[in-house]
C-alpha positions as CSV (number, residue, x, y, z in Angstrom):
1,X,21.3,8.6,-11.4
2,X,22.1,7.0,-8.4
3,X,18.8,6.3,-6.1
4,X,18.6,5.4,-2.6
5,X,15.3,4.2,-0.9
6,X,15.1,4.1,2.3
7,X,12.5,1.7,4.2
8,X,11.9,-0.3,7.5
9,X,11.2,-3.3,5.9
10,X,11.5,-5.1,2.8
11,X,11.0,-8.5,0.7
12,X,11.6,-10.8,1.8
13,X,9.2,-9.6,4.8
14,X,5.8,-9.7,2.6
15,X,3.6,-9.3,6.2
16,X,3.6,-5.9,5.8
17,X,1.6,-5.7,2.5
18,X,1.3,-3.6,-0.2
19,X,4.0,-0.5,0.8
20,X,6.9,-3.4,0.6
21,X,5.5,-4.2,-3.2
22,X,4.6,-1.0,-4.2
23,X,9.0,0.2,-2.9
24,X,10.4,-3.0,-4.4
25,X,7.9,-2.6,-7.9
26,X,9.4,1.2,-8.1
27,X,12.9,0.5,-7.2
28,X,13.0,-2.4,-9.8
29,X,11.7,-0.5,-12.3
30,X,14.0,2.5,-11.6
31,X,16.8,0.0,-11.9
32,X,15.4,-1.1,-15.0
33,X,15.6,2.1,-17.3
34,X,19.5,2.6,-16.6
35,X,19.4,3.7,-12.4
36,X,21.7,2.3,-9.8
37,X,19.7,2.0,-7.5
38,X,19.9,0.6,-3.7
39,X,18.2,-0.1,-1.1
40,X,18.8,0.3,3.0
41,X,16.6,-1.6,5.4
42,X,16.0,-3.6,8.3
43,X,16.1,-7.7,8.9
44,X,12.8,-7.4,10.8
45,X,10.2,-9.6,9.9
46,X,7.0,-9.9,12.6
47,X,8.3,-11.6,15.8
48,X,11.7,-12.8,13.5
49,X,14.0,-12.1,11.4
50,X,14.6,-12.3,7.1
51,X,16.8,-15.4,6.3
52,X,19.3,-12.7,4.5
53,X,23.3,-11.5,5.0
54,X,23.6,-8.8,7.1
55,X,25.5,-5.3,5.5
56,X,26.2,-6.4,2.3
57,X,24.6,-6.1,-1.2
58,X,22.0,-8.8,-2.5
59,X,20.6,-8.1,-5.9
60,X,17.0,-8.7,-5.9
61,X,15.8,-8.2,-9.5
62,X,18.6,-5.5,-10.6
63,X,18.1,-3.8,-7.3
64,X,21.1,-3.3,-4.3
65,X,19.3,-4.9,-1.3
66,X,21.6,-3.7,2.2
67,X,20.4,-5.4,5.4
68,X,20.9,-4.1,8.8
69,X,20.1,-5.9,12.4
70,X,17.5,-3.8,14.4
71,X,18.3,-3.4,18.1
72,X,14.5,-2.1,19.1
73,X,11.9,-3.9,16.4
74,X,9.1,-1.8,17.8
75,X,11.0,1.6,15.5
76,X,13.1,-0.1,13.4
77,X,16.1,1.3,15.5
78,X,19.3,-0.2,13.6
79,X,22.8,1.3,14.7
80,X,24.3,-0.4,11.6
81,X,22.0,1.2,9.2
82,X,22.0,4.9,11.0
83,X,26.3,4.2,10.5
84,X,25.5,3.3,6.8
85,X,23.6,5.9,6.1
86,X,26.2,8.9,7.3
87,X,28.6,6.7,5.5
88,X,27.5,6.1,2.4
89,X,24.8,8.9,1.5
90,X,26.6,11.3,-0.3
91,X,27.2,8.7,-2.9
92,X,23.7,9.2,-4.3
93,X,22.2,11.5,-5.9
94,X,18.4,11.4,-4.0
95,X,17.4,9.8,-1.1
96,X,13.6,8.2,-1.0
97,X,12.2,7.6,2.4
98,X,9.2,5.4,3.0
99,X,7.4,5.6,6.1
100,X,7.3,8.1,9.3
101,X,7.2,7.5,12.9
102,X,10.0,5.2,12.5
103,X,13.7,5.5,13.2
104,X,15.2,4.8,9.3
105,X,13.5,7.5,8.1
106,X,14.7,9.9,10.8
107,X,18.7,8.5,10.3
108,X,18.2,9.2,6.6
109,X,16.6,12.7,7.1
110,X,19.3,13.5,9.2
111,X,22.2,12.0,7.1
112,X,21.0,13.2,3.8
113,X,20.6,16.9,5.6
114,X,24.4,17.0,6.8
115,X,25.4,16.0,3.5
116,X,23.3,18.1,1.3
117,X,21.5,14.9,-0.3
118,X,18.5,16.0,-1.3
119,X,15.5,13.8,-0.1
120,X,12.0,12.7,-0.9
121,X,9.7,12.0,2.0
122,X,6.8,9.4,0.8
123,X,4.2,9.0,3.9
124,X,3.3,5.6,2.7
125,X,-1.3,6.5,4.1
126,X,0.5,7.2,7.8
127,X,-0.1,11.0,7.8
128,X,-3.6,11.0,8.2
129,X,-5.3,13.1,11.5
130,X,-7.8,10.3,12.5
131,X,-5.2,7.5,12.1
132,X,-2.8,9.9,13.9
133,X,-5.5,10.3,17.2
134,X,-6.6,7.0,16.7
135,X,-3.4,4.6,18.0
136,X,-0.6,5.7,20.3
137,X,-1.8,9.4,19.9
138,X,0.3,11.3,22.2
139,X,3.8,9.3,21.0
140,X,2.7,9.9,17.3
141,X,1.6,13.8,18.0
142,X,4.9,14.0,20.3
143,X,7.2,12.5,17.4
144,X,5.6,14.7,14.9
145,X,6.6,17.9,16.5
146,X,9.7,16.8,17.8
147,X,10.8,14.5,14.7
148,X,8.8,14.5,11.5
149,X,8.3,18.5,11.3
150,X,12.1,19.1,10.7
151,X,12.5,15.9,8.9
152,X,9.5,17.4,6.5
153,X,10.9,20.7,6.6
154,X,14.1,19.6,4.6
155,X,13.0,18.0,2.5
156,X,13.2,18.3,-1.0
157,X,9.8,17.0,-2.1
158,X,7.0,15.1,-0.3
159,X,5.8,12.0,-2.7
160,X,1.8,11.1,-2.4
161,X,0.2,8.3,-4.6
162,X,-2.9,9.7,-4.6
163,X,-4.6,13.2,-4.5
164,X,-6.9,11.6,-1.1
165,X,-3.3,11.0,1.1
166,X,-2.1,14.5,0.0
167,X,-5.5,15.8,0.9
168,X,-4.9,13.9,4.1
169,X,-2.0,15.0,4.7
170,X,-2.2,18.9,4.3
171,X,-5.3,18.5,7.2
172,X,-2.1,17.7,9.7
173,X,-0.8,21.2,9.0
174,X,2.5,19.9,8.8
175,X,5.0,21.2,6.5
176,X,4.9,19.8,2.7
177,X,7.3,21.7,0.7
178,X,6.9,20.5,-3.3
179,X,4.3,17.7,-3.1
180,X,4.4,15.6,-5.9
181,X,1.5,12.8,-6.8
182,X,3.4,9.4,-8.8
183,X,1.0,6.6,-8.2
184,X,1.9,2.8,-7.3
185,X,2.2,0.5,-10.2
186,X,2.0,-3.2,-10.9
187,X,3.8,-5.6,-12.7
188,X,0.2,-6.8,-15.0
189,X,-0.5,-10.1,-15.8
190,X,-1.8,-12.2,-18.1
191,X,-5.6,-12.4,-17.4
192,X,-7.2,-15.4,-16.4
193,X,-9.8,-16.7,-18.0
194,X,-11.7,-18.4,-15.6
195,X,-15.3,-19.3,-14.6
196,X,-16.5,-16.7,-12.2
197,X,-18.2,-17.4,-8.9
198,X,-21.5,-15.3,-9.8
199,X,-22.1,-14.9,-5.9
200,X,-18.6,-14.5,-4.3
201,X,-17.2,-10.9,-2.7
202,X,-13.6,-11.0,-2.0
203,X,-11.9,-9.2,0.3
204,X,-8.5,-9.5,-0.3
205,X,-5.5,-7.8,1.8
206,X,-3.9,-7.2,5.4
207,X,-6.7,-7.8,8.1
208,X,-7.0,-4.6,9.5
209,X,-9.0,-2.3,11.8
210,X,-8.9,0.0,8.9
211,X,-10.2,-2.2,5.9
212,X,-13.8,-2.2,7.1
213,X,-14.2,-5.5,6.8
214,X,-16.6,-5.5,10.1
215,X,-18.8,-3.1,7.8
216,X,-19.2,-5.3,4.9
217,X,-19.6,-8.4,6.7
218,X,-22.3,-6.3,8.3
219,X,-23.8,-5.6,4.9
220,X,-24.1,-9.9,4.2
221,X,-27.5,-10.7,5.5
222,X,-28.6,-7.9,3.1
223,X,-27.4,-9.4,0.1
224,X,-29.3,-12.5,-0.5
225,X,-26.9,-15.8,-1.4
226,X,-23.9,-14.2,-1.6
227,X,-20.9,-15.4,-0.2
228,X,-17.8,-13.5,1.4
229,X,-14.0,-14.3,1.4
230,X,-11.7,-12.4,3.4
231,X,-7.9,-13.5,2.4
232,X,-4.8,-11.9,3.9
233,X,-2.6,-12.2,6.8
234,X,-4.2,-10.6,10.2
235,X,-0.8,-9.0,12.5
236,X,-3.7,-7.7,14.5
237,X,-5.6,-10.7,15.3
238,X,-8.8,-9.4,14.5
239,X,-10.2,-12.7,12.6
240,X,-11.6,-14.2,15.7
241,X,-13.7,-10.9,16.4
242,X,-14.7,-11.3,12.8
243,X,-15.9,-14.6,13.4
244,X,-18.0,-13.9,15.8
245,X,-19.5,-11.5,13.9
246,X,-20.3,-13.8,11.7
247,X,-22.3,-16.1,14.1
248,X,-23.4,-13.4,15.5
249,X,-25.3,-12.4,12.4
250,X,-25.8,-15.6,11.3
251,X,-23.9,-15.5,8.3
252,X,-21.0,-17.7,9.6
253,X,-21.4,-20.4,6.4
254,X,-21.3,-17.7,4.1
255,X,-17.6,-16.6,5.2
256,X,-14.4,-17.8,4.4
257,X,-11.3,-16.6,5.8
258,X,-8.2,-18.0,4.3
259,X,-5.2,-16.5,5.9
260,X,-2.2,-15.1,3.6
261,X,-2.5,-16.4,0.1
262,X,0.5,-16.7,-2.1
263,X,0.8,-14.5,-5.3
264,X,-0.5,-17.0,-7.9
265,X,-3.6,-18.0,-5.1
266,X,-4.2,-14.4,-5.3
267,X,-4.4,-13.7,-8.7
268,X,-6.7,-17.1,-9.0
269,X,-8.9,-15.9,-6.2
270,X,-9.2,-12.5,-7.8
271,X,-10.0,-14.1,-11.5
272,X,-12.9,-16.1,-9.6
273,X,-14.5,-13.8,-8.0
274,X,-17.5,-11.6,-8.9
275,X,-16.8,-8.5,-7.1
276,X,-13.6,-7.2,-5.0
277,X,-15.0,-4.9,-2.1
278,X,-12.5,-2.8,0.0
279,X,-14.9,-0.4,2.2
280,X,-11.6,0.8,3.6
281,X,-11.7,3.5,6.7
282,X,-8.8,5.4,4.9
283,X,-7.0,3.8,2.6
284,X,-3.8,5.9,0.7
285,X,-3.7,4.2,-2.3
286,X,-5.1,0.2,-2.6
287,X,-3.1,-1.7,-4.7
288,X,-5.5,-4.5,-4.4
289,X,-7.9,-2.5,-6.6
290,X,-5.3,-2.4,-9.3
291,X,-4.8,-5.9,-8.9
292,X,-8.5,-6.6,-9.3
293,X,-9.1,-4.3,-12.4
294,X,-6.0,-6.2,-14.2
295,X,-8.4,-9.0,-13.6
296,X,-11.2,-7.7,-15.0
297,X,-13.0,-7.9,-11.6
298,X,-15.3,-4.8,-10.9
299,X,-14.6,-3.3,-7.1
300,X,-16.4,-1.7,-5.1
301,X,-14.9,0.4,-2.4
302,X,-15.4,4.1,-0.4
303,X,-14.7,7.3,-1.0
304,X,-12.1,7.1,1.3
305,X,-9.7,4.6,-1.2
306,X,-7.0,6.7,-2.7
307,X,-8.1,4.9,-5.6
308,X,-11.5,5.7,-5.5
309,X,-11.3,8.8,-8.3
310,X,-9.7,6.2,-10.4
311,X,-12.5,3.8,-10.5
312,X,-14.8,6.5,-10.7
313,X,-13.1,7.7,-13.8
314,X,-12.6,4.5,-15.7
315,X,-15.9,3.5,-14.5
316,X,-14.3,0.2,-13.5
317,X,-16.6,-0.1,-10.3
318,X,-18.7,1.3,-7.8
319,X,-17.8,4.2,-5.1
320,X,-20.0,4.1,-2.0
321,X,-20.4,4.6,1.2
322,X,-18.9,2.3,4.1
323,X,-22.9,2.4,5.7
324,X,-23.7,-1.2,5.8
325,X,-26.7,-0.5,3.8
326,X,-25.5,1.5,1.2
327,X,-23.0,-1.2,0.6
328,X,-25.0,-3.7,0.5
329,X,-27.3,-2.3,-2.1
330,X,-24.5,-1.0,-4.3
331,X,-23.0,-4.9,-4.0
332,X,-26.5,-6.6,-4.6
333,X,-27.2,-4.2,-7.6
334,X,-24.0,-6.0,-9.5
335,X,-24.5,-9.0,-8.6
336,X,-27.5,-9.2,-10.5
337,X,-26.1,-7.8,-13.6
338,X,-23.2,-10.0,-15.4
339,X,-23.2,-7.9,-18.4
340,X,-22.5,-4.5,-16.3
341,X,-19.7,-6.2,-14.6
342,X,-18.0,-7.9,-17.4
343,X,-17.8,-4.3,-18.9
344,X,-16.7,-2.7,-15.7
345,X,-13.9,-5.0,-15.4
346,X,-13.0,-4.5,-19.1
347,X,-12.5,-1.1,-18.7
348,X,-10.7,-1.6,-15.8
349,X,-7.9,-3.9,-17.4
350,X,-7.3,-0.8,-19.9
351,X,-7.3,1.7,-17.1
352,X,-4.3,0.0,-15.7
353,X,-2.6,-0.8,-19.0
354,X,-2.2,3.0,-20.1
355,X,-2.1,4.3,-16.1
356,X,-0.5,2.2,-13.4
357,X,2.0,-0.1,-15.4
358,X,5.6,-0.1,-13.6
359,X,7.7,1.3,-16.5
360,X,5.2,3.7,-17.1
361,X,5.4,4.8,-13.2
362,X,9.0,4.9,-12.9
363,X,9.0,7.5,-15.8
364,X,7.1,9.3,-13.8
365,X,9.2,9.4,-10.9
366,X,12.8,10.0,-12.6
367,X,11.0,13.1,-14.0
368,X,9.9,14.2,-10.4
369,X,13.7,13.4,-9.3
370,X,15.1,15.5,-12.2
371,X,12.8,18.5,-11.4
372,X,13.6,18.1,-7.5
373,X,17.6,18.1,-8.1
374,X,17.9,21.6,-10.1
């Protein structure tokens, strides 16, 4: 089969967090069982550009990687790729679109409509009421009427990773013809056997209003001796607010913030600690939590994770409330018990090694794209 994803960004641009791993982990493993598959996207990368050619192939891991120059960064507008797209659709036989709100999913909608493509719409957590009201509410509501309904109308299927964003999703009343749930997967490593920091909760991940991180760093002076490390890159500059929360509380020697941290960093950071906390607002999916349990690290995170049923189910961690209290007491309860975590984590790493592994995933999805053609 020949499988086109469509998506504003893409590696090299790693900014933009787990949606750019989970497309690149899918497409490569697509690629991998026998696909041609290719990918359309933008240059954009923050405030810069991606070091990469412009309009023509790169192969990143067995995958077709096409460029395009964005004229209006704010939407991802790109001429060139819009031109590509009514070009070169037909050639495929499904179209995958990652994000909404954003122009290459619209120019893909709309070429893959006039050429009888079908197409897969995959929200990526964006379709969610309260985000929707939250930030730029009247362009967002405005662009969903005007935009996303027809866009969703056509097509083909609507992908979800997790039964939370397609509950999130049908509460916007939009239309969702043939929803579909394939999770994200990771590549899993080896684990690493390393001395853990019987103290240390890591918060690891884009700085964002919507990780909660101002909740559990709330929930610190509650939980006596531990420590807190908050790693990831902040695009919204919240880490000075976060520090003076910190003082504030008078927790500020407890708290480390260490910026973006490279893959192997992570997986170090994530071997080390005790307990991985993501009290997320909403949160579609959390790849992080995946990352953690193929560390054997218990997490601890809110109903509102897409992941949440998952940890619930392997009983690889703890599902709680973002109230700084009840976090605080569900954090301090496994901190004093080494034995409870080690098995939570263990049952974790198994969880991920029959569930979320990529080939496993991508089997998944070629069966969804099968069912979607007929």
């Amino acid at each position: 089969m020949n499988i086109l994803h469509v998506v504003p960004t893409y590696l090299p641009a790693r900014r933009y967090g787990g949606p750019i791993y989970a497309v690149h982990g899918l497409a490569k493993a697509l690629a991998a069982r026998g696909h041609r598959v290719d990918v359309f996207t933008t240059n954009v990368d923050g405030s810069g550009v991606s070091d990469v050619p412009l309009a023509t192939r790169v192969e990143l891991d067995g995958v077709g990687v096409h460029y395009f120059a964005s004229s209006f960064r704010r939407l991802y507008w790109s001429a060139a790729l819009r031109r590509a797209l009514e070009e070169r659709v037909a050639q495929y036989g499904v179209v995958h679109l990652h994000s909404i709100f954003l122009h290459p999913t619209a120019a893909a909608a709309r070429a893959a409509e006039r050429s009888g493509t079908p197409y897969v719409i995959a929200p990526r957590g964006m379709l969610v009421p309260e985000l929707i009201r939250g930030r730029s509410r009247i362009a967002k509501s405005l662009w969903l009427r005007l935009v996303e309904e027809r866009n969703f109308a056509g097509a083909a299927g609507i992908h979800f990773t997790s039964e939370r964003e397609r509950a999130d999703a049908e509460r916007t009343a939009m239309p969702l013809p043939s929803p579909f749930i394939v999770p994200n997967g990771i590549d899993v490593p080896e684990p690493l056997n390393r001395r853990r920091n019987e103290r240390e909760i890591l918060a690891l991940g884009r700085v964002s209003w919507k990780k909660g991180l101002d909740r559990l760093i709330a929930a610190l002076p509650l939980i006596d001796g531990a420590t807190l490390t908050i790693a990831g890159n902040d695009e919204e500059e919240l880490t000075p607010r976060l520090r003076e929360q910190t003082r504030a509380l008078g927790v500020e020697s407890r708290v480390s913030f260490l910026g973006d941290v490279a893959s192997d960093a992570k997986y170090e950071l994530l071997a080390r600690a005790a307990i991985v906390a993501m009290p997320s607002i909403n949160e579609n999916f959390g790849n992080v939590v995946l990352e953690a349990m193929s560390m054997e690290t218990p997490v601890v995170v809110t109903p509102e994770v897409g992941l949440a049923e998952e940890v619930r189910r392997a009983d690889a961690g703890v599902v709680v409330n973002g109230e700084p209290h009840a976090l605080a007491a569900a954090i301090d309860e496994l901190l004093r018990d080494s034995a409870r975590r080690a098995a939570m984590g263990a049952r974790g790493r198994r969880a991920v090694e029959e569930r979320f592994t990529w080939p496993r995933v991508a089997e998944q999805m070629e069966a969804a794209y099968a069912r979607l053609r007929r």
